[in-house]
Backbone as CSV, one residue per row, in Angstrom:
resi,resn,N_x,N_y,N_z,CA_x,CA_y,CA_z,C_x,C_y,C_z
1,UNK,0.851,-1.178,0.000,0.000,0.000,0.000,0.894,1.238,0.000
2,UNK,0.343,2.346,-0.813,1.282,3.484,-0.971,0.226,4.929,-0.396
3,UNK,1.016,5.463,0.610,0.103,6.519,0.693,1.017,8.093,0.384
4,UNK,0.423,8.735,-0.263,0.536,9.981,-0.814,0.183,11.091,-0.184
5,UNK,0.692,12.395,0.238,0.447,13.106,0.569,1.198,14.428,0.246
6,UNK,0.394,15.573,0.004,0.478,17.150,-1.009,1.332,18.261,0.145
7,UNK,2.270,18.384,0.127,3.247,19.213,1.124,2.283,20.761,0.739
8,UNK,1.744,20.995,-0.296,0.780,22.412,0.253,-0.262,21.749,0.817
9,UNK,-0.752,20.689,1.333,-1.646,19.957,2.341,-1.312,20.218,3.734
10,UNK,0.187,20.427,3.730,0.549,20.527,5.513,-0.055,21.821,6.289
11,UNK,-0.591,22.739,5.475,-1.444,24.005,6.659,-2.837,23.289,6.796
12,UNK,-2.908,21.834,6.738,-4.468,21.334,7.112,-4.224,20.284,8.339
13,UNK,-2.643,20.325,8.432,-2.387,19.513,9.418,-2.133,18.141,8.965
14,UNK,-1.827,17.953,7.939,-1.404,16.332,7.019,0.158,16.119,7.523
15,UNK,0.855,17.034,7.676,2.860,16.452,7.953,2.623,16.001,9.251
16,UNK,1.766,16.072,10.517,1.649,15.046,11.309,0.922,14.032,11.210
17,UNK,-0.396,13.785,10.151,-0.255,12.822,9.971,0.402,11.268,9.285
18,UNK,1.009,12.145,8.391,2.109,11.509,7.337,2.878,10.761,8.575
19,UNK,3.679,11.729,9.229,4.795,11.437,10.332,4.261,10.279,11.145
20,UNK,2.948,10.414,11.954,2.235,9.041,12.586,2.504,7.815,12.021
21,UNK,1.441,8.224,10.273,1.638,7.083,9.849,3.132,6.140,9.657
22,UNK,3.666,6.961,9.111,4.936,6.582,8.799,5.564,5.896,10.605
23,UNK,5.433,5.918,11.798,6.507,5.817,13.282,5.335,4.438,12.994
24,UNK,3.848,4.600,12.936,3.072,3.193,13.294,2.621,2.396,12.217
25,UNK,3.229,2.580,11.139,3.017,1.635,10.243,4.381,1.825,9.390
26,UNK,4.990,1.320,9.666,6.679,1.267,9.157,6.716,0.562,7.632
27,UNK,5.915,-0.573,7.540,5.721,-1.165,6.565,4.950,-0.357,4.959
28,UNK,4.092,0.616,5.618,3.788,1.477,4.444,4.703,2.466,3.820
29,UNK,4.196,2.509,2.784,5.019,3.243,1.736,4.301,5.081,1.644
30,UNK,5.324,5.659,2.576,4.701,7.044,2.526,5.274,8.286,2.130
31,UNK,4.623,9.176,1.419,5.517,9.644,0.209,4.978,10.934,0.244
32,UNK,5.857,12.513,0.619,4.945,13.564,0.278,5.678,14.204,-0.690
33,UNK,4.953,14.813,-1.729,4.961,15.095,-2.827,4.646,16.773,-3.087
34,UNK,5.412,17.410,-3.981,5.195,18.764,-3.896,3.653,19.474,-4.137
35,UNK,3.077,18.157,-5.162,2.031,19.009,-5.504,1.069,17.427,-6.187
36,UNK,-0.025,16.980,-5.538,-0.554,16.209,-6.372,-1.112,16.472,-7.669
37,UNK,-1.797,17.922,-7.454,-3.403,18.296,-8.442,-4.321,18.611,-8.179
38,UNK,-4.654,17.980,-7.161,-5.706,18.358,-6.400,-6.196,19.687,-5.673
39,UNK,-6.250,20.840,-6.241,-5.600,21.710,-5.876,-7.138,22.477,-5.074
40,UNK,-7.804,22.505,-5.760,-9.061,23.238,-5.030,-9.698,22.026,-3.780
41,UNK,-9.350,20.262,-3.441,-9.638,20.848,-2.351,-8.623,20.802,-1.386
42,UNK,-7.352,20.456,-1.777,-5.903,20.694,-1.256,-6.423,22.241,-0.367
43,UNK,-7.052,22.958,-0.782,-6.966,24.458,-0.032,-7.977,24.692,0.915
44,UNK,-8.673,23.385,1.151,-9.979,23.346,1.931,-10.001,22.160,2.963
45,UNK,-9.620,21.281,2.384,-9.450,19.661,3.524,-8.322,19.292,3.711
46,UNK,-8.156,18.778,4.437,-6.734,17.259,4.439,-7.243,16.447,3.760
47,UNK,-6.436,15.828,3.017,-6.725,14.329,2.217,-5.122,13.643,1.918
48,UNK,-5.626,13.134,1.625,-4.042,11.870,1.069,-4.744,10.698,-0.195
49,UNK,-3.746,10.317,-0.934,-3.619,9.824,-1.654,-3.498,8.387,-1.338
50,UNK,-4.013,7.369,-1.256,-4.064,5.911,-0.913,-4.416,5.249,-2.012
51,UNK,-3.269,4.635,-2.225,-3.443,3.397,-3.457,-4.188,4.508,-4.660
52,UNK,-3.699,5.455,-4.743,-4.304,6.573,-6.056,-5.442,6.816,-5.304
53,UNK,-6.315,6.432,-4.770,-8.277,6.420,-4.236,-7.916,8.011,-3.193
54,UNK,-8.031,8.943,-3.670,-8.545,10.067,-2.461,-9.430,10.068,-1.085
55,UNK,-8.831,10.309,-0.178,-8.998,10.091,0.685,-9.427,11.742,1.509
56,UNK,-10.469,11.920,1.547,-10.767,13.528,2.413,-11.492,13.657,3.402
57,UNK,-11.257,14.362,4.324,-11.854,14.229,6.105,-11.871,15.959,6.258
58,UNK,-12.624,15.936,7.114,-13.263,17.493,7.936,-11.812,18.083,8.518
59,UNK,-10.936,17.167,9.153,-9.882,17.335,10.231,-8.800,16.261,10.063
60,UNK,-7.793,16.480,10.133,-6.672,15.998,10.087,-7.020,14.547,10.672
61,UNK,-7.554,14.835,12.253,-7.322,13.238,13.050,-8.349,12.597,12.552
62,UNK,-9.332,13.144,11.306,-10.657,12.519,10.922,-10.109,11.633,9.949
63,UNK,-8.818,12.383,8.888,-7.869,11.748,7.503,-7.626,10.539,8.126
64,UNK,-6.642,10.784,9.754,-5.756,9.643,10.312,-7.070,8.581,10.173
65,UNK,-7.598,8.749,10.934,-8.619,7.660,11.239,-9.064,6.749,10.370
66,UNK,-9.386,7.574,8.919,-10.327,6.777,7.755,-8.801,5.978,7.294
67,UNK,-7.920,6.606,6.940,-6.693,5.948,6.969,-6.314,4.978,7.409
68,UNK,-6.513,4.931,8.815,-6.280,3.850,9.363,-6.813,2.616,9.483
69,UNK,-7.988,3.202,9.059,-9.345,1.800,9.156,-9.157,1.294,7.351
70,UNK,-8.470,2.032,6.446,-8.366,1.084,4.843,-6.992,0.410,5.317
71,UNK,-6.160,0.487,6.236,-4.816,-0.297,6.605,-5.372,-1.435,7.144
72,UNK,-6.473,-1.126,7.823,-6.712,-2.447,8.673,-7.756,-3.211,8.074
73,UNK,-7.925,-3.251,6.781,-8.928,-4.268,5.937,-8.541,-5.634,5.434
């Protein structure tokens, strides 16, 4: 599993979740990237990139969470 994440994403609070993921799941592949595309709602949510499938939450620990529950399928 590869998860993706937009470094203009980090004023939504995504570089701590990247960082989490990355200390509690060592085995994933986590990758932040200057700029996905995503750009209008890059300026409104946190999201990340999982297995390409977008991933978008209200709040950062809302991203972690949904995140965490497609790791644990």
């Amino acid at each position: 599993m590869e998860i993706k994440f937009c470094e203009n994403n980090f004023s939504q609070g995504t570089e701590a979740v990247a960082k989490k993921i990355r200390k509690e799941f060592s085995s994933i592949d986590v990758e932040v990237e200057a700029c996905l595309g995503y750009c209008s709602d890059c300026a409104v949510k946190p999201y990340a990139l999982v297995d390409d499938e977008m991933v978008i939450a209200e709040t950062a620990d809302n991203l972690y969470e949904k995140i965490v529950e497609m790791l644990n399928e």
